[in-house]
N, C-alpha and C positions, 0 to 999 in steps of 0.2 A: 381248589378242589371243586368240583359238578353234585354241589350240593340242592338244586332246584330243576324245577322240569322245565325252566328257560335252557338251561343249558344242556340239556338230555335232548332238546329239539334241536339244539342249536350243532350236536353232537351228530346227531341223525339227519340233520340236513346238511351238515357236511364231506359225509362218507358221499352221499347220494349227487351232490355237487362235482365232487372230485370226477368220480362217474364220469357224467353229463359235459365238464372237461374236457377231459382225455379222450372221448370218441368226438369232439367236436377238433382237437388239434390231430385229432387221428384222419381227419381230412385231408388234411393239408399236408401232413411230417406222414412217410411211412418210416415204419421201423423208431428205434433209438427210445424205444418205449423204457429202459434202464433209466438212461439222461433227464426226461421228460420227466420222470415222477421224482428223483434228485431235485431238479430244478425245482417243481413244486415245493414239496416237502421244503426248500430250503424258504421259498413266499411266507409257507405260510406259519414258519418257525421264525421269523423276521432275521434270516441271515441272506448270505450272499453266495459267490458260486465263480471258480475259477474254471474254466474251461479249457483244455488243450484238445486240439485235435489240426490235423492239416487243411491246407485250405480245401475249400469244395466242398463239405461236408454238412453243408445248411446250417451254420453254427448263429447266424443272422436271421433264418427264416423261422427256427424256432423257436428264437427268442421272440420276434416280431409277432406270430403266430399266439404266442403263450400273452403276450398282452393285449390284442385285439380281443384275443375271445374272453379276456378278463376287462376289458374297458377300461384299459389304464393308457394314460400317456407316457409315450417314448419315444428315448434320446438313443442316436446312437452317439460313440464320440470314435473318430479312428484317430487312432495314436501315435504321433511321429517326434522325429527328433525334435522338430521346432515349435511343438506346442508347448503352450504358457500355461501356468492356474488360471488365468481370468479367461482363456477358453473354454474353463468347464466351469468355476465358479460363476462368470461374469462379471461383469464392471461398467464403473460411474462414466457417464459420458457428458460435457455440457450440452444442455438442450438448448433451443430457439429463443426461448426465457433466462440465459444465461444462469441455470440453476444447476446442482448436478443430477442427473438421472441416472436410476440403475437398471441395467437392459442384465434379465437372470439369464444365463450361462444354459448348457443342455445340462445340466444335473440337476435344475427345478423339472424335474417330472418325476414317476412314480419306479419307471423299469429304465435302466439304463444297461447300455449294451458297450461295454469300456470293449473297446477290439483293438489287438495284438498291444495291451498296454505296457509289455517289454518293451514296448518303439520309442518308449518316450522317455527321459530324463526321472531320476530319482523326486526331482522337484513339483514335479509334475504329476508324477503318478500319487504323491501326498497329499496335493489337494482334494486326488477323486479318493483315496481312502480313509481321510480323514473326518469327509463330508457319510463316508459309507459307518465309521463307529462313531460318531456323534448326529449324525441324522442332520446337521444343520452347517453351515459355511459362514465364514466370517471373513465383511466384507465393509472396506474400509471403517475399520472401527465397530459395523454394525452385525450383529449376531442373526442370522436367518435362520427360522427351521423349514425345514422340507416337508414336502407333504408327504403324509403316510399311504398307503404303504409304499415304501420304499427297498427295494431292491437293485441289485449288480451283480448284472453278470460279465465278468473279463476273460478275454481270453486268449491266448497264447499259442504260437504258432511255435510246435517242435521241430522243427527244420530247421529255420535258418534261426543260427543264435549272434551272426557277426551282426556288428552293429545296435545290440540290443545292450536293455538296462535290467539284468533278473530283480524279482522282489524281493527282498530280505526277509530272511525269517520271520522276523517281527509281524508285517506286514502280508506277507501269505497267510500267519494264523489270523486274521482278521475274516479272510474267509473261511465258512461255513462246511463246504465242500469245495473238494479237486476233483472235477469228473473227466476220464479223459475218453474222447469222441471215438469209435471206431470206423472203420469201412461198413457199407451195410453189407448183408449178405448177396448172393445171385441174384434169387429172386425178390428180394426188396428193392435192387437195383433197378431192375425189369421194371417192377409199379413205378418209380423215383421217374423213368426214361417218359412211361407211358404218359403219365399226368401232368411231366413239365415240358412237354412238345407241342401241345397243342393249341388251339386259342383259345380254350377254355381252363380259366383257372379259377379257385374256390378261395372266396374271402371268408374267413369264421367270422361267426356273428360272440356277437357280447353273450355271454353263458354264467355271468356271476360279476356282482358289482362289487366296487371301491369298498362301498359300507361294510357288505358281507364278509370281504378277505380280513378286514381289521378285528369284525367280530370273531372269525376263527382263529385269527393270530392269537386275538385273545385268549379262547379258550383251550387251545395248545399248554397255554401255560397252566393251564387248570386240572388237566388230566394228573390225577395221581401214578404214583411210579413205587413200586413193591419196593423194601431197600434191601432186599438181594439184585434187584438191577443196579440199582445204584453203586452197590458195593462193585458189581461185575465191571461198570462203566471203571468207575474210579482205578479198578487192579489193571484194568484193560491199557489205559491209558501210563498207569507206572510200570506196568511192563517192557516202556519202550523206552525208557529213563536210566542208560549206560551206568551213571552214578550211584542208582539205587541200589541196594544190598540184594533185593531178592527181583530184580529186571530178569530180563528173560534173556536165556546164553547170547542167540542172535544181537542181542540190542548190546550187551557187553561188546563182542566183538566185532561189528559192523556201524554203529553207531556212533558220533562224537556228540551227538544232543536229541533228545528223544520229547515228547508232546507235553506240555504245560497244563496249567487246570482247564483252561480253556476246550480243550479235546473235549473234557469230563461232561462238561457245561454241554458241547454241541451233542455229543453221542447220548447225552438222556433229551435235548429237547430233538434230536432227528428220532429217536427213538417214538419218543412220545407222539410226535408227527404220526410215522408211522405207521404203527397202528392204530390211532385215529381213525387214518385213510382206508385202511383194511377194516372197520368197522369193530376193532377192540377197544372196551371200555381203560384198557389200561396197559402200557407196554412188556414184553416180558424178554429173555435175553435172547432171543431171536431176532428181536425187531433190531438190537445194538448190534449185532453178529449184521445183519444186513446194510447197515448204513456207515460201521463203523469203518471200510476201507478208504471209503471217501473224506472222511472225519482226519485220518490219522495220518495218511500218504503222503502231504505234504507238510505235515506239520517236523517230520523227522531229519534229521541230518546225517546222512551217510558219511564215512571214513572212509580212509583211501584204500584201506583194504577189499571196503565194500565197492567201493570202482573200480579196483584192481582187479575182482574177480566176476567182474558184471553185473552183481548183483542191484537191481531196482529197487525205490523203495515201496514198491507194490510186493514184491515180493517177500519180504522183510515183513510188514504190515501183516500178508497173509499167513506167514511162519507164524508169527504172534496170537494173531487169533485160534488158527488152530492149535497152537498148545494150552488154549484155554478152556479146552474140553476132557485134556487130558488130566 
């Protein structure tokens, strides 16, 4: 809880941060301003971030973008059939001194960029998730932690599915958010044309350090939460639970497996994010109503019926939410 006026500053200078941010990646990225604050919100909730969108759509520049101006180090890793664990983990090598030496892998950094991690083998894509819920890799026998803050963002190319490896239930809920990229509009296009033709191009500068993101991750967790949100998160989330008595018709009949406690968990702390960032002392059901599609989208498991009749599970998610007004 934001019991002292450390953390009332610490409160106020984070709205004012956020700010200062986003018009400094507002340099570089036009448009995608949805993405961009997701992404955040997920930093500074200490989760992670599945990304779908086609290729061409700067899914790289605003990640890269989003760590310079935070002064964090990063990895990208691209993902193919024949990559190993110790490509991302790393591994012992003998050195000159016939000793063994451990050379760390691109997942010692702070931002990591897993791109089209469907490309790669079930075995593979374990060790980057494994290292992303336990924060540290184990590496011949030896336990490493990572350095904080730590984040991943993956991402997924919806087009071509031959040759790929999907993630498993399991392992998708490990992500925080599923946010999927769109086209920009006309005239974002036009700025996008204008600013990346030319020989001048705009490096953001560092706008908030390593210390500061760990102390707001911190106080995330601090923000109190009314328990009519909580309650609302909780129903929100069994709403999508085929099994449950009082689920919602949709998730009866479209459904074979619906979001676990974990939903409940991300939807109060992207909540509490949230409005943080908006400058609210404290989340209300508005803040769940906004964060919750990205929460819940992939956490669900559609039925054949629900492919048979096209139905997405954006769609599905959104049927949900809106009957929780009724």
């Amino acid at each position: 809880m934001i019991e002292n006026n450390k953390d009332l500053a610490t409160f106020e200078q984070l709205s004012f941060k956020y700010k200062v941010l986003r018009e400094e990646i507002a340099k570089v990225i036009v448009g995608q301003d949805d993405i961009i604050e997701k992404i955040l919100i997920s930093i500074f909730s200490k989760g992670h971030c599945l990304l779908i969108g086609v290729p061409g759509l700067a899914k790289t520049l605003i990640i890269t973008t989003i760590a310079k101006s935070m002064g964090l180090k990063f990895s990208r890793i691209q993902f193919t059939p024949d990559l190993m664990p110790s490509d991302i983990t790393g591994t012992e090598i003998l050195d000159e001194n016939r000793r063994m030496k451990f050379i760390p892998g691109p997942v010692f950094s702070n931002i990591i960029l897993a791109d089209e991690i469907n490309r790669t083998p079930p075995k593979t894509q374990s060790a980057l998730l494994e290292a992303m819920q336990e924060r540290e890799v184990s590496i011949a026998g030896n336990t490493m932690k990572l350095e904080e803050p730590f984040f991943v963002l993956a991402t997924q190319n919806p087009i071509e599915q031959e040759g790929t490896y999907p993630l498993p239930e399991a392992q998708l809920d490990r992500f925080m958010f599923s946010l999927w990229l769109d086209y920009p509009t006309f005239e974002e296009e036009v700025n996008i044309v204008k600013l990346t033709t030319t020989e001048h191009f705009y490096s953001p500068e560092v706008v908030i350090s390593r210390e500061e993101i760990i102390m707001y991750q911190d106080l995330i967790r601090k923000i109190p939460v009314p328990d009519n949100v909580y309650k609302y998160a909780v129903k929100l989330a069994t709403y999508t639970r085929p099994t449950i008595e009082n689920s919602h018709p949709m998730a009866k009949e479209y459904l074979a497996w619906g979001t676990g406690p974990r939903a409940s968990q991300f939807l109060i702390l992207g909540a509490k994010c949230h409005a943080t960032l908006k400058g609210k002392y404290s989340p209300d059901i508005e803040d769940i109503r906004e964060i919750a599609p990205a929460v819940l989208r992939h956490r669900i498991v559609r039925n054949y019926r629900a492919e048979a009749e096209n139905l997405s599970s954006n769609d599905i998610v959104h049927e949900v939410i809106k009957s929780m007004d009724k």
